[in-house]
N, C-alpha and C positions, 0 to 999 in steps of 0.2 A: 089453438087448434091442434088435435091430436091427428098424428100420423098414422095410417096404416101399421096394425102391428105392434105398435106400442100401448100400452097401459094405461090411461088414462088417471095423472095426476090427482087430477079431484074426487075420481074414484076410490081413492085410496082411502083408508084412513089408519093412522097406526097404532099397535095395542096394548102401545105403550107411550107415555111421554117421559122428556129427559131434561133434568134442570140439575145444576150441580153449584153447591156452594161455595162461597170464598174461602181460599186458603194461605195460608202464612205460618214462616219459621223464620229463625231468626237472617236467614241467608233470601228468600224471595218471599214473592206471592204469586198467586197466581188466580183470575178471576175467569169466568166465561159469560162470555157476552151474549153467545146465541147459541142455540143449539138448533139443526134447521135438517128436515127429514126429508123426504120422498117430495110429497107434497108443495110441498115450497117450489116457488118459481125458483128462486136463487141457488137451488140444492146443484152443484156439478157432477157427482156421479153420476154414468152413468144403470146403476143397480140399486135399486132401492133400499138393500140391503144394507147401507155404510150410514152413519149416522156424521154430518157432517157440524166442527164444531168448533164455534171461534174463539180463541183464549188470547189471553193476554201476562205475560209472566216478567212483573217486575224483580229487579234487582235493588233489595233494603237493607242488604249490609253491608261492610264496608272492602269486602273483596270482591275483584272479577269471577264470576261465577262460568262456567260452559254448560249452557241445553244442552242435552243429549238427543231426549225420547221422550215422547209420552205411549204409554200403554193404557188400556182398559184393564179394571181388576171387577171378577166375576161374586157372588156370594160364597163358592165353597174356595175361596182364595187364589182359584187359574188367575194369570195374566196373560192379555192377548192382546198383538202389536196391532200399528196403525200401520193405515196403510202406506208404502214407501214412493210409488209408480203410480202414474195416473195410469199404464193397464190394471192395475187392479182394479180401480175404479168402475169399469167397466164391465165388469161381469161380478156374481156376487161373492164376499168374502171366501176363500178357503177355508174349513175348517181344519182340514187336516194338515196342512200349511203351517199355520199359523199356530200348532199345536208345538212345531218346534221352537217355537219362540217362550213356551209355557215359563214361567217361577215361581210358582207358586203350586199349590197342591196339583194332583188332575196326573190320568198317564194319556198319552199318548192315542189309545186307542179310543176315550171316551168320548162322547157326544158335547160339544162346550157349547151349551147355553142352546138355544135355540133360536133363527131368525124372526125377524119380524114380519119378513113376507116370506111367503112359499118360495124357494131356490128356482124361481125358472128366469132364463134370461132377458133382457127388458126388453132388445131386439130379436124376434121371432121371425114372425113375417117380414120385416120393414128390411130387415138385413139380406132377404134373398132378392127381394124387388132391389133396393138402393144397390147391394153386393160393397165390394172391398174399397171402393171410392168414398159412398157412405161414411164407412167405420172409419178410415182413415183422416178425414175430415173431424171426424165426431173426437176420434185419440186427437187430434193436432190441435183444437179447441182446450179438452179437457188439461194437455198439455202444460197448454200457455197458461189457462187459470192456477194453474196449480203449483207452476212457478214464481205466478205474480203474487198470489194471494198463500201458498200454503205459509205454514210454521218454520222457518230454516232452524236449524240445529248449527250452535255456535258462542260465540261469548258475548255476555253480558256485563256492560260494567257498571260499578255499582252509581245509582240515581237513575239508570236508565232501562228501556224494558224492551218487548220484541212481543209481537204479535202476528197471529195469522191464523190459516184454517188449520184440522187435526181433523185425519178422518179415520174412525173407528167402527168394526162393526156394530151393527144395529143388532143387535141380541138380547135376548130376555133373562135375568136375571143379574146384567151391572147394577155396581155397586158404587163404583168409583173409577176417578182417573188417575192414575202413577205420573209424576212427572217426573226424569231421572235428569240431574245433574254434577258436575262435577264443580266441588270448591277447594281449594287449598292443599290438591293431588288426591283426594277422596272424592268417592261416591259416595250420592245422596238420592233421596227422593223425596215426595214430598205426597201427602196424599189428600188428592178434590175428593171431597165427599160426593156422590148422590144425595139430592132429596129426596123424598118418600114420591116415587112414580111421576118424578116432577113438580112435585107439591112443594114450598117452601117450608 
């Protein structure tokens, strides 16, 4: 049953799909299980805009490795961070934000990628009727899942692996996901492919 004010799930459809391949070096792998939009009941943000996404990153060699991060990487080479805070969740991606987080081509001023839905907030109306009780209920939820279930950033030792959710914006022209780790006092990363618009 949809709320007052909210956007109807079903209504949606999005215009694009996201599937991404397996990956491996000689230090991990790294697989994605789900990749889960707007649409989906199980999706937690609250803005349709984040593309939520379950991986799972084994440890195949023979040292302790440390997660760091994962980022999104765009076609003209930007890289753009995941989200940190379930308030981000909440409202849609920053671009300008998350511009600072950039490594790869791109300045600061330019437009990165574009959304998948229009930037308008998911709470409109719902938010003035329910007010600040609402939201705070809806952040203490978002919260908890995203304690229980996100990606923790930490070490890995070798035979064993770590999984959870990654949530990244939902924008038009990813290519891939960066996952950045550290092995034997260096930095590394490792890079998921995209499939062709979710196609295998």
């Amino acid at each position: 049953m949809d709320m007052p004010g909210f956007p109807s799930r079903q209504a949606r459809a999005p215009t694009e799909s996201f599937a991404y391949l397996p990956a491996s070096n000689r230090d991990l792998s790294v697989t994605v299980a789900s990749v889960v939009g707007f649409a989906d009941p199980d999706f937690i943000p609250g803005d349709p805009n984040w593309l939520q996404i379950r991986l799972t990153i084994a440890n195949t060699g023979n040292r302790t490795i440390t997660f760091t991060e994962a980022k999104e990487q765009l076609a003209d080479g930007t890289v753009i961070g995941s989200a940190r805070s379930a308030g981000e969740l909440l409202k849609p991606p920053s671009m300008v934000a998350t511009t600072a987080g950039i490594v790869g081509v791109g300045t600061a001023g330019m437009v990165i990628g574009s959304l998948l839905f229009p930037p308008a907030a998911l709470v409109s109306g719902a938010a003035i009727v329910f007010g600040p009780m609402f939201m705070a209920d809806r952040m203490g939820r978002t919260v908890e899942r995203l304690n229980r279930e996100g990606i923790q950033a930490g070490p890995i030792a070798p035979g064993t692996s770590t999984s959870g959710l990654l949530f990244v914006p939902a924008v038009t022209g990813q290519t891939a996901l960066l996952v950045f780790y550290e092995v034997g006092g260096s930095q590394e990363s490792l890079v998921v492919q995209r499939t062709r618009n979710g196609e295998p």
